[in-house]
C-alpha positions in Angstrom: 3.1 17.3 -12.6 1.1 13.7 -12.9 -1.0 12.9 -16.0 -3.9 12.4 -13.3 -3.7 15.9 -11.4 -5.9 18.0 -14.2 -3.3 20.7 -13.7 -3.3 21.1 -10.3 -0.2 22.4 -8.3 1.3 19.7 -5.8 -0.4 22.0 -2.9 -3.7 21.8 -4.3 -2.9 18.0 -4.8 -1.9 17.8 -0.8 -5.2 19.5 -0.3 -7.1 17.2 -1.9 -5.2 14.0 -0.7 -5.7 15.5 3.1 -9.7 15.8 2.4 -10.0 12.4 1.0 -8.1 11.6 4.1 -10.1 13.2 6.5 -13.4 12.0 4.8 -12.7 8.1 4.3 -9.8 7.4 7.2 -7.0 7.3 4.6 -6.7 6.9 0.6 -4.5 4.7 -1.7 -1.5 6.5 -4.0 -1.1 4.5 -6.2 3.4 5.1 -8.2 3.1 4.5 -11.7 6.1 1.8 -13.2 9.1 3.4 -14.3 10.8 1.7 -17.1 12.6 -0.5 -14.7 10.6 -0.7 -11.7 6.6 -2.3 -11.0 3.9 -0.5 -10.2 2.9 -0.2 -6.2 0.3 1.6 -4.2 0.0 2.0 -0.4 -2.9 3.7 1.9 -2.2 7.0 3.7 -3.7 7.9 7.0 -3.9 4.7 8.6 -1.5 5.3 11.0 -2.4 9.1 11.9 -6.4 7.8 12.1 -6.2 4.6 13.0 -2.7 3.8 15.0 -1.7 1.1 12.3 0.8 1.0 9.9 0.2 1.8 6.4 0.0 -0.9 4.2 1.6 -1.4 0.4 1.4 -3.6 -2.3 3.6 -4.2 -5.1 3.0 -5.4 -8.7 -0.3 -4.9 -9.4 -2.1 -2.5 -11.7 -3.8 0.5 -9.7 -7.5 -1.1 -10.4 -6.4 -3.8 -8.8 -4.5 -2.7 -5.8 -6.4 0.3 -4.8 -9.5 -2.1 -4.1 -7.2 -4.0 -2.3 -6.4 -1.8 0.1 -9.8 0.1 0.0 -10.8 -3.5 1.5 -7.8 -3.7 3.8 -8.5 0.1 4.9 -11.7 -0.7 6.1 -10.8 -3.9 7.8 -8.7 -1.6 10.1 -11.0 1.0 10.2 -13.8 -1.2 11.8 -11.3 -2.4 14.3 -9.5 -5.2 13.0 -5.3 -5.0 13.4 -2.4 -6.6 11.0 1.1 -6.9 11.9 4.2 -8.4 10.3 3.9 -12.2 9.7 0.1 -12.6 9.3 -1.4 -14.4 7.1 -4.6 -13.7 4.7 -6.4 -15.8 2.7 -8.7 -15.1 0.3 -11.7 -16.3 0.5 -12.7 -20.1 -2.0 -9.2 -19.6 -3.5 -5.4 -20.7 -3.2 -4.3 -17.0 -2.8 -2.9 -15.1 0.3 -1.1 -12.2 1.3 1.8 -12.7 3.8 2.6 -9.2 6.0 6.3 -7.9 5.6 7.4 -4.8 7.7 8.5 -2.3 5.3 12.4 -1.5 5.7 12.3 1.3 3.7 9.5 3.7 5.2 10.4 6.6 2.9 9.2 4.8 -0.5 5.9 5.8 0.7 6.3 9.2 0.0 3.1 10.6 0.4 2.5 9.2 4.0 5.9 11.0 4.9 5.5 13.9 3.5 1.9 14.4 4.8 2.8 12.9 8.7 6.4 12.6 9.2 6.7 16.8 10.1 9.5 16.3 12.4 11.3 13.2 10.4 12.5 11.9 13.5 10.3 8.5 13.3 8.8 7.6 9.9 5.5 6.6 9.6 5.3 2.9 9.6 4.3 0.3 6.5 3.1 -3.3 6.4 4.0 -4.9 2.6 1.2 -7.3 1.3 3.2 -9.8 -0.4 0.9 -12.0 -2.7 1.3 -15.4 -3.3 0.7 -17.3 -7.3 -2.4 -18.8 -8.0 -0.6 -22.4 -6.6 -0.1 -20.8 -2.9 3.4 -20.1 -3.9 5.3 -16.9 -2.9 7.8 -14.5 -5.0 10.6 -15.9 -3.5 9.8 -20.0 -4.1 10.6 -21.7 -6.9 7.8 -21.9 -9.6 6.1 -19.1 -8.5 3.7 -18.0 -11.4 2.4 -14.6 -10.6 2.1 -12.8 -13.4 2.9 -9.6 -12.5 6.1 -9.2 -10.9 6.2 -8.0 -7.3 9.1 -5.5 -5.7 9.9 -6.7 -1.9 10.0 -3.7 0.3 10.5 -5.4 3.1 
């Protein structure tokens, strides 16, 4: 069981993923570090609702990533499409995100487990790679982000 599921069984959990689901167009899970591993979070029901790929993010804490894609979510839900290689900056800074294809579908459990029934073709995920406050990327040298990031991609 998670520390956040108030004793829930994992079908009450799925229950309760598919209504938020239903009622916003998709929701964020966030995957808590592991002693050797960052935290990540990705949105599920983007591609089922929306025919776009789910998106992730790596390295950030949850109250920063979920808002993240809470933004992205509705970008794409009012119409707006990302693919691999794009670009977005944000707004009066040096930051941007640069769009990865996940190569790993499956780390985004939830979004498999909930759409994939047949696990023939795995539901599809964008990684939002962040760059440092400088503009510079994970894999450049000097790159000062703080929080480390995993590449899915």
């Amino acid at each position: 069981m998670c520390w956040r599921c108030d004793g829930m069984s994992w079908e009450e959990i799925e229950v309760r993923q598919r209504a938020l689901i239903e009622e916003h167009g998709w929701m964020v899970q966030t995957v808590e570090p592991e002693p050797d591993t960052v935290p990540f979070a990705y949105t599920v029901g983007l591609t089922r609702y929306h025919d776009h790929p789910e998106l992730l993010v790596s390295g950030l804490p949850a109250e920063v990533a979920g808002p993240v894609l809470n933004q992205m979510g509705r970008q794409v839900r009012e119409g707006e499409r990302f693919t691999a290689g794009d670009v977005l900056v944000k707004d009066g800074t040096e930051l941007f995100f640069v769009l990865l294809p996940v190569e790993d579908p499956y780390e985004m459990v939830t979004a498999q487990e909930i759409y994939n029934d047949d696990g023939a073709r795995p539901v599809p995920g964008l990684q939002m790679v962040w760059s440092d406050a400088y503009g510079r990327l994970p894999w450049e040298e000097q790159w000062l982000g703080g929080w480390p990031q995993e590449l899915f991609s």
